[in-house]
C-alpha positions in Angstrom: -33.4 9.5 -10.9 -31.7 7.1 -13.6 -31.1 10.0 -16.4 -27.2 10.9 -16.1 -27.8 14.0 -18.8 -28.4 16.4 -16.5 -27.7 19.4 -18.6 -31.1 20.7 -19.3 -31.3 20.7 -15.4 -30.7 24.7 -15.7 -32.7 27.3 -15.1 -33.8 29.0 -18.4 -32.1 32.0 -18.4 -28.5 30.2 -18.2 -29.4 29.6 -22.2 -30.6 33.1 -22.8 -27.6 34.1 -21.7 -25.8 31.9 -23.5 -27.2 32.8 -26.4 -26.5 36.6 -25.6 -23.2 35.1 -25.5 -22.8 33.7 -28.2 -24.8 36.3 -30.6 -22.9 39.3 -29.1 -19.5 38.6 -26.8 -16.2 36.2 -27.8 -17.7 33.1 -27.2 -14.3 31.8 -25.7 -13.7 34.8 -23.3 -12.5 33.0 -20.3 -13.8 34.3 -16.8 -13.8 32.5 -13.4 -17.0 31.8 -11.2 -16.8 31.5 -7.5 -19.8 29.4 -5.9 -19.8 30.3 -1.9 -22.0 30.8 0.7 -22.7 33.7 3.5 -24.2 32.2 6.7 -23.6 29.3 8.1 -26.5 26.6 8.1 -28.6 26.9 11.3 -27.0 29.4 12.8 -23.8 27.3 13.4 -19.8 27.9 13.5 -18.8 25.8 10.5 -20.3 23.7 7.3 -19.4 20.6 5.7 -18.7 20.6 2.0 -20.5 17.8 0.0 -21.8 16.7 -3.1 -18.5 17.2 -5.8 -18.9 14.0 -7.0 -22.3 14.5 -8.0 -21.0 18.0 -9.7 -18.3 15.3 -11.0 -20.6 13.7 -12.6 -22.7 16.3 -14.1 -19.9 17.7 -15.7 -18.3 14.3 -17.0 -21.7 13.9 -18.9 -22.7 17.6 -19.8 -24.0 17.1 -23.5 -27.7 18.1 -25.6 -29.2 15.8 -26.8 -31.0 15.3 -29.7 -34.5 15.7 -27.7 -32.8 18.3 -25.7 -32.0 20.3 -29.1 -35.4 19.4 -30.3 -37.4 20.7 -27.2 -35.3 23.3 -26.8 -36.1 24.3 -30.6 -39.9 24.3 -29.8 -39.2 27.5 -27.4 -39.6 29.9 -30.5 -36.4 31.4 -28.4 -33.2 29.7 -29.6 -31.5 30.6 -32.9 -30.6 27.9 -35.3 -26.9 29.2 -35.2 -27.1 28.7 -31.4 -28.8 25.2 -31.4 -26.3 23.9 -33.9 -23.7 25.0 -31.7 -25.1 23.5 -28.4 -25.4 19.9 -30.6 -21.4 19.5 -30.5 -20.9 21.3 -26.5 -18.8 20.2 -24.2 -17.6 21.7 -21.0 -13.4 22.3 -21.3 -12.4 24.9 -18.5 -10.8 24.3 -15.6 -12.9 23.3 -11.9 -11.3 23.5 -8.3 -12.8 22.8 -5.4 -12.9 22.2 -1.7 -13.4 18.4 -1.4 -15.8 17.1 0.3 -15.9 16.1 4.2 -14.1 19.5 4.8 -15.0 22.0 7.1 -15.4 25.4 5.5 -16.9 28.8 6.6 -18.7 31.6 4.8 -17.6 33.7 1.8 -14.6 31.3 0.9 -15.1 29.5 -3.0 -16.1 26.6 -2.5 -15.8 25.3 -6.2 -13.8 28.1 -8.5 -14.8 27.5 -12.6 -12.6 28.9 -15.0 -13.9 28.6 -18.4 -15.0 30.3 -22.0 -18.1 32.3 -20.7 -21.0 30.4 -21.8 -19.7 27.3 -20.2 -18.9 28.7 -17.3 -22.6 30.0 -17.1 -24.3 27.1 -18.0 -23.0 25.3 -14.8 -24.3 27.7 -12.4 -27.9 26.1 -11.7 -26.6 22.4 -11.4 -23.6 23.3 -9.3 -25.7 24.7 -6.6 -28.3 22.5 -6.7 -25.9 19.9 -5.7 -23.6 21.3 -3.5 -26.2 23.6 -1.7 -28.2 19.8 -1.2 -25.4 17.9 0.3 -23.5 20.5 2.0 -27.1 21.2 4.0 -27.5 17.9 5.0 -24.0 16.7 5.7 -23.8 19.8 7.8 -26.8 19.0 9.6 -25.6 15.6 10.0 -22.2 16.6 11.8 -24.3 18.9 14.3 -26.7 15.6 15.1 -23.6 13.3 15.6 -21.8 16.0 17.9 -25.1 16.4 20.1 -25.1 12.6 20.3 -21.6 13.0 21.9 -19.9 9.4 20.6 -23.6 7.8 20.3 -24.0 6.1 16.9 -26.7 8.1 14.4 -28.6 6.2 11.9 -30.2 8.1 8.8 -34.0 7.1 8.8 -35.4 10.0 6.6 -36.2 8.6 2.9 -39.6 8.3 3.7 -39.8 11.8 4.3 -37.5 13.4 2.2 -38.6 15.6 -0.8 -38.4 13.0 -3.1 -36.2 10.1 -4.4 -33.1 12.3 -4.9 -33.4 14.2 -1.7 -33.9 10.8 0.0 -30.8 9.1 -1.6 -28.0 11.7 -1.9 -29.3 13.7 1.0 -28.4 10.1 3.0 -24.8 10.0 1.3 -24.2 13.7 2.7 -25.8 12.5 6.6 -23.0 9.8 6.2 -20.2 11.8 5.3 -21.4 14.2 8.1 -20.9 11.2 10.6 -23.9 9.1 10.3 -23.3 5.3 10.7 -25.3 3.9 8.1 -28.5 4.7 7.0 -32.2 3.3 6.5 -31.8 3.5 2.6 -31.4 0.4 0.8 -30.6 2.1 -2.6 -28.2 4.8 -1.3 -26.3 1.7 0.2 -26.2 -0.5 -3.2 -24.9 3.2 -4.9 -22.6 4.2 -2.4 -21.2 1.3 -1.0 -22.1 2.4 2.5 -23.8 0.5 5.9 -27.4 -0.3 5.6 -29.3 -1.1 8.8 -32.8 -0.8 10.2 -35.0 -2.6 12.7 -39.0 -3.4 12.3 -41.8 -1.3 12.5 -45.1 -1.6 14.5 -47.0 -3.0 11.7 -44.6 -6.6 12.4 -46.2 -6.7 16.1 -49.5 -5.8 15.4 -49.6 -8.6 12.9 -49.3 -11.3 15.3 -51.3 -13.0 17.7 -48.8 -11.2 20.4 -45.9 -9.2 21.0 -44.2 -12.1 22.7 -44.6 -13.9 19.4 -43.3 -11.2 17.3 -40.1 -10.5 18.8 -39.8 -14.3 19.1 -40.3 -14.8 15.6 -38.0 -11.4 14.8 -35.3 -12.9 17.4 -35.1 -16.4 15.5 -34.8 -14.7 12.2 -32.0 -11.7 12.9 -30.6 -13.1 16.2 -27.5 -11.3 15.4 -29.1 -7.6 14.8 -31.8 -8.5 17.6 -33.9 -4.3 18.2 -36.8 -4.8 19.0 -39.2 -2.3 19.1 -40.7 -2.0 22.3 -43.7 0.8 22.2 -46.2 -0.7 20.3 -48.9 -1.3 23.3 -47.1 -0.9 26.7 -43.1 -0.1 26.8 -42.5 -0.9 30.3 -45.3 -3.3 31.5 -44.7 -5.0 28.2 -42.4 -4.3 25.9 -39.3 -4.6 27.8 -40.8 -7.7 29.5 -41.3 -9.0 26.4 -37.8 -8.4 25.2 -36.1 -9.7 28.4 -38.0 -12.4 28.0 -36.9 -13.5 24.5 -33.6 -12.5 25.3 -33.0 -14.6 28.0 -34.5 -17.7 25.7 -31.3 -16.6 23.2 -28.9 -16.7 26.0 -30.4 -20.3 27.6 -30.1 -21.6 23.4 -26.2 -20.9 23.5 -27.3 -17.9 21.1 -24.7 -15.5 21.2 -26.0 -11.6 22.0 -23.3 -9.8 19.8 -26.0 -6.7 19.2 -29.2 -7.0 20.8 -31.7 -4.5 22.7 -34.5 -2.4 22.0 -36.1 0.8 20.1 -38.0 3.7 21.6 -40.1 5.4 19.0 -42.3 7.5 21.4 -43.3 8.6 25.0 -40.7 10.4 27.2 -37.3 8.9 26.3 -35.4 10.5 29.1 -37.6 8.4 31.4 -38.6 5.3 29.7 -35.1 4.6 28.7 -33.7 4.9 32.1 -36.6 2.6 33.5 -35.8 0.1 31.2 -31.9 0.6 31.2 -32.7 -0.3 35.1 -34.7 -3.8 34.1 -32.7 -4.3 31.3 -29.3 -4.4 33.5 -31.1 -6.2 36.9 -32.1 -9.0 34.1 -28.8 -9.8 33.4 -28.3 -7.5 29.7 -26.2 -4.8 30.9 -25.0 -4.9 27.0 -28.6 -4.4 25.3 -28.6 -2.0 22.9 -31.3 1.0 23.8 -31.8 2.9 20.4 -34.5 5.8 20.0 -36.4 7.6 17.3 -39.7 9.7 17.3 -38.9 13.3 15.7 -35.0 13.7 17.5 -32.8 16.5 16.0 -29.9 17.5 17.7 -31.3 20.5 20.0 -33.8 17.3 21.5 -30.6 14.5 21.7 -28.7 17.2 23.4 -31.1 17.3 26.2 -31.7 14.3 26.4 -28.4 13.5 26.9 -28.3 16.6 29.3 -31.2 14.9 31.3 -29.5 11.4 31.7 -30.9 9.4 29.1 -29.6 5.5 29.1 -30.0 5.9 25.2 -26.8 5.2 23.5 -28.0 4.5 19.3 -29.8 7.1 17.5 -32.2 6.9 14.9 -32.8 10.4 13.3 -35.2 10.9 10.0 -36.8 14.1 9.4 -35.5 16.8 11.1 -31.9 15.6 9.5 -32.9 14.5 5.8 -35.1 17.6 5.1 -32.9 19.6 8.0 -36.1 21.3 8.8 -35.0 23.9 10.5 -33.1 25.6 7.8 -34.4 24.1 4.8 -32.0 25.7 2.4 -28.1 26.2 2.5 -28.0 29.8 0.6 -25.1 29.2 -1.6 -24.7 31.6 -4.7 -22.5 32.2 -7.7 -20.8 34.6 -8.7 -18.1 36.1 -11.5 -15.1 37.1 -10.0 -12.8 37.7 -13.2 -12.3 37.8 -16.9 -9.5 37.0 -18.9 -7.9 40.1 -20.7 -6.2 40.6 -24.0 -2.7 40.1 -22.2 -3.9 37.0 -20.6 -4.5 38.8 -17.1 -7.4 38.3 -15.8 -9.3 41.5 -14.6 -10.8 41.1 -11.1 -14.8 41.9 -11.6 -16.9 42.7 -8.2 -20.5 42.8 -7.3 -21.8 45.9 -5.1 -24.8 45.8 -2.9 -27.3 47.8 -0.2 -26.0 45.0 1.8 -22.5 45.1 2.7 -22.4 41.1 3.3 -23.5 40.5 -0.1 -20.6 42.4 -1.8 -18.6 39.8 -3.6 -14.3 39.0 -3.5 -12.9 39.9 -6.9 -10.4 38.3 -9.0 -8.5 34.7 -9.2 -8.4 33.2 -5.6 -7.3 30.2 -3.6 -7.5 29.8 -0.1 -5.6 28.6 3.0 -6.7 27.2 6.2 -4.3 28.3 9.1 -3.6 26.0 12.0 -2.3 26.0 15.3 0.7 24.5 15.4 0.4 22.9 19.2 -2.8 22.1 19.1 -3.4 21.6 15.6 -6.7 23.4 15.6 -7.8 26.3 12.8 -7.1 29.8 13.6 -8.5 31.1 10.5 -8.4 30.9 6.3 -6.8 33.1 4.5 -8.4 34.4 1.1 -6.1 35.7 -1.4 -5.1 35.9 -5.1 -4.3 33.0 -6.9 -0.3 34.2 -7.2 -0.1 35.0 -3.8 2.5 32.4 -1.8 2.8 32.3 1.9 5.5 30.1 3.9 4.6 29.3 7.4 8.1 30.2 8.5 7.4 34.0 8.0 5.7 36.0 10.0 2.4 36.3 8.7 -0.2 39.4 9.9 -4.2 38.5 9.6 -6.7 41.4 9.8 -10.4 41.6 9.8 -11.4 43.0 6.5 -14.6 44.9 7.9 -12.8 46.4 10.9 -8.6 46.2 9.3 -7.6 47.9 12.6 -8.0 44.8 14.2 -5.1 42.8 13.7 -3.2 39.4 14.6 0.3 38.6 14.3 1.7 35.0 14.3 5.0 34.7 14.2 7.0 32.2 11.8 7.0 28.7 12.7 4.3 28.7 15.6 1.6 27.9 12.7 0.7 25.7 9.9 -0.3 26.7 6.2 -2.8 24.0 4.3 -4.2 25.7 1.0 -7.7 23.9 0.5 -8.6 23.7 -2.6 -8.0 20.9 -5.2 -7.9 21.1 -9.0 -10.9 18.5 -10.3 -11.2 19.3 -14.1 -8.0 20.6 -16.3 -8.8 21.6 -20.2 -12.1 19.9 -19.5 -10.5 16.6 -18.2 -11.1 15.4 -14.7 -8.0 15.1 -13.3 -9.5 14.0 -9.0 -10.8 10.6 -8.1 -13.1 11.3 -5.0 -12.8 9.0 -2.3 -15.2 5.9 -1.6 -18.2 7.8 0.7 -17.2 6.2 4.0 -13.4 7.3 3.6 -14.9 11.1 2.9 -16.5 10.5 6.7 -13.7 9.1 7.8 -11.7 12.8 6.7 -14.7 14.8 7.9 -14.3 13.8 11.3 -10.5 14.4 11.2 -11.5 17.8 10.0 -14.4 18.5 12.5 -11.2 17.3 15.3 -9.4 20.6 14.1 -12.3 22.8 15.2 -12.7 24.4 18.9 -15.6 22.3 20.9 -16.3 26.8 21.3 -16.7 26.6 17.6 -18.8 23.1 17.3 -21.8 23.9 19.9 -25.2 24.4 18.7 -26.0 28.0 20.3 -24.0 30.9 19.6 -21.0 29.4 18.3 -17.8 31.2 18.1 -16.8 32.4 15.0 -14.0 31.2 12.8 -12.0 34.4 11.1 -11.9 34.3 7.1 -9.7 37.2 6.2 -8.4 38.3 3.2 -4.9 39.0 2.3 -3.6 42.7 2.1 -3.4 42.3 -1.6 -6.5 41.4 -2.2 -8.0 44.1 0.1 -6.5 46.1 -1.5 -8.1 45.0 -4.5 -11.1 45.1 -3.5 -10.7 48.7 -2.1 -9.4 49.8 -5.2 -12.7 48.8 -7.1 -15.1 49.8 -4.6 -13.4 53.3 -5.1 -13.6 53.3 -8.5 -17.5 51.9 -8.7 -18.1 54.7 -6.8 -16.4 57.3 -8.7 -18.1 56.3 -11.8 
């Protein structure tokens, strides 16, 4: 967790490569990478991007040691030419990106490397582990959060994340989704974000009763007073018990500024409306009812559907590990390489599978708005020397079916292109914003999607096209692959 060399953090054939490379190619033929994904995490309309200051990072300190030298050495694979060359590597290509907290959809770069070719390859593994990590669970996250409808979220999944890592940056991306704060003490020290928790069932089981444990809990943390009220009985004693204790703080002059109680199992349609009744004819209309117990955002939704009095969240393992779809799928994938004229030459991937056909050559991207309601309409792929103004009239077609066809005229839209440069000449040239500014901007951006686009079951989709030149691009070399 506390090593910031991550650079042997690569799967193995990266090197091989590398040393293909290095042994047989011009070691400084520049070519550009596209990561990108092609589905949408579970099943949704939209993902989050997260994790570049983690791929930040990794760059900023990719280096070999001299242990990494040495082990890699006692392969019996590496060359000595090769090793001695790795000794003095640095990365020194260029790095754009989406930044994070914005919504993106599939097939559109996500981070774009340009870069002598054995640099460029080296980054593949890290890049994806880290962005397919954070964008999984910050995506996650901002479904949770919209299911909750306002409500807050708390992240209470470290204990069963897939280890440390998982646990702490996999919290950072459920914040920057829209979580509130989360359970995990370290990811709050690293991030600089809201920390908060309650008690568990082990504090009222060790004392005489629970009366005395929620006393004693009350007297300690009057001003973050949950209790958690399931441990033996939650309506014949657990609410009483809390009622109780709170009405002792209000006869004490002890001000209630966020008090109330946690569910952590049973039927939390039914027990939170019981005890939203008791809780309200006792005189704590205010009192916080918070749940847990295994809630994802397909369970919170009905909940909410069925008229649960719950209004705070607490949400650990289907969000941290997003158990439903464990893995976010993004790939990586050459799009171009530098010529002799200083052109680059667009490169494609073919495929059985139609979907898994890659976009060729240098590309940027822009995000298309409404201009009334400031929602997207679509993203526009296109070359990198393409320019749009959104005073012309501007035609979008579906690439898969180009008969079909939109036309928006000139001044009725707005152009945004999305991504950022990061690295120039192999100098970071982007500070990323503090974590809980980044989920500030995420929910501006989830506010430009369609509520059509943002619900959990057969969402609607949001158009990426691609511009006519690079269609016809794309056309071109598909003919040509084919010809050969």
């Amino acid at each position: 967790m506390d090593r910031q060399n991550l650079t042997l953090m690569t799967d193995l054939y990266e090197l091989t490569m590398m040393q293909g490379y290095f042994s047989h190619k011009d070691q400084n033929e520049t070519v550009i990478f596209d990561a990108f994904y092609r589905k949408n995490p579970c099943d949704g309309g939209y993902a989050i991007s997260a994790g570049l200051e983690q791929v930040i990072r990794y760059i900023e300190e990719l280096h070999f040691d001299r242990e990494d030298i040495d082990y890699l050495a006692s392969l019996g694979i590496f060359r000595e030419d090769f090793l001695h060359y790795l000794s003095s590597f640095r990365f020194s290509g260029d790095l754009y990106a989406i930044p994070e907290g914005t919504v993106m959809f599939p097939r559109e770069p996500v981070i774009k490397v340009i870069a002598p070719i054995m640099e460029a390859q080296l980054v593949e593994t890290a890049i994806l582990n880290i962005i397919n990590h954070q964008s999984l669970i910050a995506t996650k996250a901002a479904r949770v959060c919209y299911a909750a409808r306002g409500d807050g979220i708390m992240e209470f999944g470290l204990r069963r994340a897939q280890g440390p890592d998982a646990g702490t940056y996999g919290a950072r991306a459920a914040i920057i989704g829209g979580c509130i704060g989360t359970s995990n003490v370290l990811c709050g020290q690293l991030f600089d974000v809201p920390v908060k928790g309650t008690h568990a069932h082990s504090w009222i089981m060790s004392f005489p009763d629970e009366y005395t444990a929620f006393k004693t809990y009350a007297d300690m943390y009057p001003s973050a007073c949950i209790l958690l009220a399931d441990t033996y009985d939650t309506l014949k004693s657990g609410v009483p018990n809390a009622i109780r204790v709170f009405t002792e703080m209000r006869r004490a002059g002890i001000p209630l500024t966020f008090y109330g109680i946690r569910l952590d199992s049973g039927d939390l349609a039914y027990l939170s409306k019981k005890a939203r009744k008791m809780l309200d004819e006792a005189g704590f209309p205010d009192a916080v009812i918070s749940a847990s117990n295994d809630l994802d955002e397909y369970l919170i939704d009905s909940l909410k559907a069925q008229g649960a009095a719950i209004t705070s969240w607490g949400v650990g393992t289907n969000l941290i590990t997003s158990k439903d779809n464990p893995s976010f799928g993004g790939v990586y994938k050459l799009a171009a390489i530098r010529g002799e004229d200083g052109r680059f030459i667009p490169k494609i991937k073919l495929s059985e599978n139609s979907e898994k056909i890659t976009n060729p050559g240098d590309k940027k991207i822009y995000r298309i708005y409404e201009k009334d309601t400031g929602k997207i309409k679509a993203d526009l792929i296109c070359l990198a020397d393409e320019e749009y103004l959104d005073s012309d009239d501007l035609e979008l077609f579906d690439s898969l079916e180009p008969w079909k066809k939109t036309r928006l005229k000139g001044g009725t839209y707005r152009l945004r292109s999305l991504m950022e440069p990061i690295f120039r000449g192999g100098k970071r040239c982007y500070t990323s914003p503090k974590v809980m500014d980044i989920r500030d901007y995420c929910q501006r951006e989830l506010d430009t999607l369609w509520d059509e686009t943002k619900r959990l079951v057969n969402p609607h989709e949001v158009y990426v096209d691609l511009s006519r030149k690079l269609y016809d691009t794309k056309i071109r070399l598909l003919k040509e692959m084919s010809e050969t």
